[in-house]
C-alpha positions in Angstrom: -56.4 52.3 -33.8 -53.2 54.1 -35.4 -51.8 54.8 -31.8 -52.4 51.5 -30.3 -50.5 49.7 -32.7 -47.5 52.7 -32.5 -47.0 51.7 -29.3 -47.0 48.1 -29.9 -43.8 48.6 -32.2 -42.6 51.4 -29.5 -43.1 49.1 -26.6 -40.5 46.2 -27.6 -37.9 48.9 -29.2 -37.8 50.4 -25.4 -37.4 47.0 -23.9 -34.9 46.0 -25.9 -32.6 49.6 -25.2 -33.4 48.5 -21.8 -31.9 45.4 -21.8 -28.9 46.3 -23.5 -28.3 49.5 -22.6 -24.9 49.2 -20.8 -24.5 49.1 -16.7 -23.7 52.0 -14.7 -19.7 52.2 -14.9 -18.0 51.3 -12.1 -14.4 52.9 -10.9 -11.5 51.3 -12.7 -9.2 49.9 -9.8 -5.6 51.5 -9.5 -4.4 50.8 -6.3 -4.0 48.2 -4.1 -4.6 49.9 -0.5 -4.3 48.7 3.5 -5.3 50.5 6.3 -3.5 50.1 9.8 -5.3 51.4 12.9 -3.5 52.2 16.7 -6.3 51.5 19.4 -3.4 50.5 21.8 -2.2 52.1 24.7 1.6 52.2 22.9 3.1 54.2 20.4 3.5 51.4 17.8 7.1 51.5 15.4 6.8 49.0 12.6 8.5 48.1 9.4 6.9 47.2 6.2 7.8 46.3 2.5 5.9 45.5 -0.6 7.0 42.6 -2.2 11.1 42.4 -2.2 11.5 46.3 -1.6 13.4 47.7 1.0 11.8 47.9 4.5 10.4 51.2 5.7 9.7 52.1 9.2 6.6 54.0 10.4 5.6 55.4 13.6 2.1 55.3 14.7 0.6 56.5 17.9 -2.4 55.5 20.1 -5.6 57.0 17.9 -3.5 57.5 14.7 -4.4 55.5 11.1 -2.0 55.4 8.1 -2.8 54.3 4.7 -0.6 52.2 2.7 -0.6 51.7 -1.0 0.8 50.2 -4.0 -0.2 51.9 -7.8 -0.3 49.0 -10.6 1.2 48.7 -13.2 -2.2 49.2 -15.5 -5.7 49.5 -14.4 -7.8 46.9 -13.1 -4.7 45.1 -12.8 -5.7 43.9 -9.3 -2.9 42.3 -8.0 0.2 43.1 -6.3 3.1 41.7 -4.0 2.7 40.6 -0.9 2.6 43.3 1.7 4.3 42.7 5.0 5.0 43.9 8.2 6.6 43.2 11.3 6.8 45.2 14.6 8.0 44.1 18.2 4.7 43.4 19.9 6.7 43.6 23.8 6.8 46.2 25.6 7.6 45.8 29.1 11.4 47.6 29.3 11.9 44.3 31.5 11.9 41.8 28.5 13.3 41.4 25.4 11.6 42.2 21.6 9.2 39.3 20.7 9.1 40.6 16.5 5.9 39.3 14.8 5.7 39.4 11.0 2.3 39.1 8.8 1.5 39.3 5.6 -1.6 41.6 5.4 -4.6 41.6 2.8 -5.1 44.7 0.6 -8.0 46.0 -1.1 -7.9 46.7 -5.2 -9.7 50.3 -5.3 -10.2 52.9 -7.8 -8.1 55.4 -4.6 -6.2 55.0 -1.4 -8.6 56.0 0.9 -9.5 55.1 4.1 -13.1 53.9 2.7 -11.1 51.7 0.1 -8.5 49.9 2.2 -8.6 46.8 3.7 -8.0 47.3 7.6 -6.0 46.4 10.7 -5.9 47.4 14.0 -2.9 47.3 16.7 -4.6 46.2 20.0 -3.0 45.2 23.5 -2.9 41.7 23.8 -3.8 41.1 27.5 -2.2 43.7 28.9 -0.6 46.9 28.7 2.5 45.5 27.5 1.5 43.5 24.4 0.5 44.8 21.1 -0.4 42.5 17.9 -2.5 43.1 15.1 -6.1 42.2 13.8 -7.8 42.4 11.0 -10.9 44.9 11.3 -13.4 43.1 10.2 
């Protein structure tokens, strides 16, 4: 009799920690990360800028990824400036640039990793010639 009624008191006292014993802690998010992608058959030079920074150009050639990434200001903070970028998505030496600009997506992550970015991939458009970008969804 003694130990039946020990583990009714036990029983409730084990469902109760269970119930508010606190979650699993998740990453704190400190970056703000995209991921851009060359599956085209050209090496692709583009510019981008966070928010009203300066432009920066990149280079990236058929096969090759790049992150990019912007720290915030304080933890979880998860939100940042716009990130843009523009490229000239012609390349037949015949015509002129056509420049496209976007304004890409980012992921909030706890690192700028590959597995934490939000990505895009240069593809041709049609032909051999022209390049844009898609989001890799």
């Amino acid at each position: 009799m003694i130990r039946s009624s020990q583990l009714a008191l036990v029983a409730p006292v084990a469902i109760a920690a269970a119930l508010f014993s606190p979650a699993k802690a998740e990453a704190a998010n400190r970056f703000a990360v995209t991921g851009i992608e060359n599956k085209s058959t050209q090496t692709i030079k583009y510019s981008y800028k966070w928010g009203n920074d300066a432009w920066v150009t990149a280079t990236l050639k058929p096969g090759e990824q790049r992150l990019h990434w912007l720290t915030y200001g304080t933890v979880n903070e998860n939100k940042s400036p716009a990130f843009r970028v523009r490229f000239d998505s012609e390349f037949d030496p015949k015509q002129k640039p056509i420049f496209i600009e976007y304004v890409l997506k980012k992921n909030a992550a706890p690192a700028h990793d590959w597995e934490d970015a939000h990505k895009y991939v240069f593809k041709n458009d049609g032909n051999q010639f022209f390049v844009d970008l898609y989001e890799k969804k």
